[in-house]
C-alpha positions in Angstrom: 0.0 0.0 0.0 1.3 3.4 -0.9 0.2 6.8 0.5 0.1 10.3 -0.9 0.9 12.4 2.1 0.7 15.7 1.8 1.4 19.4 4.3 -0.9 22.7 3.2 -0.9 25.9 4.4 -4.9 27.4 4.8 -5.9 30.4 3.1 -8.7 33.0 3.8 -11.9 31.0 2.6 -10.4 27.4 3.5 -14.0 25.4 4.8 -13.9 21.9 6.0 -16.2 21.2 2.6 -12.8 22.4 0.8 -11.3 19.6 2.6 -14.1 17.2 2.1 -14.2 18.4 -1.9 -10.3 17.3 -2.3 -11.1 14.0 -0.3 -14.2 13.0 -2.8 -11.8 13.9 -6.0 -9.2 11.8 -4.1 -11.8 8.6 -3.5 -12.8 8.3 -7.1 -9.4 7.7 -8.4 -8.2 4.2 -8.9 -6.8 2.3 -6.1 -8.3 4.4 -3.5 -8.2 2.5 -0.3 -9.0 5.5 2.6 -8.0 8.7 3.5 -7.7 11.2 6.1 -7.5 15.2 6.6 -6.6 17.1 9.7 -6.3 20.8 10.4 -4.3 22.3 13.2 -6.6 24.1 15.6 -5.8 27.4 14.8 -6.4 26.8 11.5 -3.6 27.5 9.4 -2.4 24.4 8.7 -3.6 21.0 7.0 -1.8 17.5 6.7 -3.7 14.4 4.7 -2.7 11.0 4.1 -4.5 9.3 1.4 -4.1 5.7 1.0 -4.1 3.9 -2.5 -3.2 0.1 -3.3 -0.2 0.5 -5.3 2.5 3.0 -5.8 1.2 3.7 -9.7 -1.8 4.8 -8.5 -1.1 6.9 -5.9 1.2 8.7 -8.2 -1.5 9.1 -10.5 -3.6 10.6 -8.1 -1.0 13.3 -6.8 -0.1 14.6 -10.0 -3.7 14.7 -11.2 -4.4 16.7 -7.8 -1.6 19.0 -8.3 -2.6 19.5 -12.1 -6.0 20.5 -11.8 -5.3 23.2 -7.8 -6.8 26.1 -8.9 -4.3 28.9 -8.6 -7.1 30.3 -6.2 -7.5 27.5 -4.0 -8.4 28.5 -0.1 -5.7 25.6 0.0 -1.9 26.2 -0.5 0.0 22.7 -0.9 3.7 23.3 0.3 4.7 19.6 -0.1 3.2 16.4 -0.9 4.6 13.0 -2.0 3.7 9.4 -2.2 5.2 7.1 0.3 5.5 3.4 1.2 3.0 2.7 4.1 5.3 0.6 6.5 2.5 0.2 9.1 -1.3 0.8 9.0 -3.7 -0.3 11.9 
C-alpha cells in the first residue's frame, strides 16, 4: 500500500467542505483505499494522508491533484509526496 501524504498551508476561505471536496476527487481515483485530513486548531495548517493500493496509482492521483489546484484555491499545498506505508492499523 502506498500513500500520498501531503502538508498545506490554509488560506482566507479554507472550509472543511474544501477539505471534504479534495477528499471526494481523491476517493474516485483508482486504487483508493481510505484517507484522512486534519487541520491544526488554529487553523492555518492541514496535513492528509490518502491511502491507494499501489505506488502507480497513488502517483496518478497526486499529479492529477496537483494539475487541476486552482491557482485560487483557499488551499496552498507546500509539499506532498507518495510514500511506502510501512504500518497501518
Amino acid at each position: 500500500m502506498y500513500a500520498v501524504v501531503g502538508i498545506s498551508r490554509l488560506k482566507p476561505g479554507a472550509t472543511t467542505e474544501v477539505a471534504k471536496g479534495i477528499l471526494g476527487g481523491m476517493r474516485e481515483a483508482p486504487g483508493f483505499v481510505s484517507g484522512t485530513v486534519a487541520w491544526s486548531t488554529d487553523g492555518e495548517r492541514g496535513r492528509s494522508m490518502i491511502l491507494f493500493a499501489s505506488e502507480d496509482e497513488a502517483q496518478a492521483a497526486l499529479e492529477r491533484t496537483l494539475a487541476n489546484m486552482p491557482a485560487d484555491s483557499p488551499i496552498e499545498i507546500e509539499s506532498a509526496e507518495v510514500c511506502e506505508v510501512v504500518a497501518h492499523a
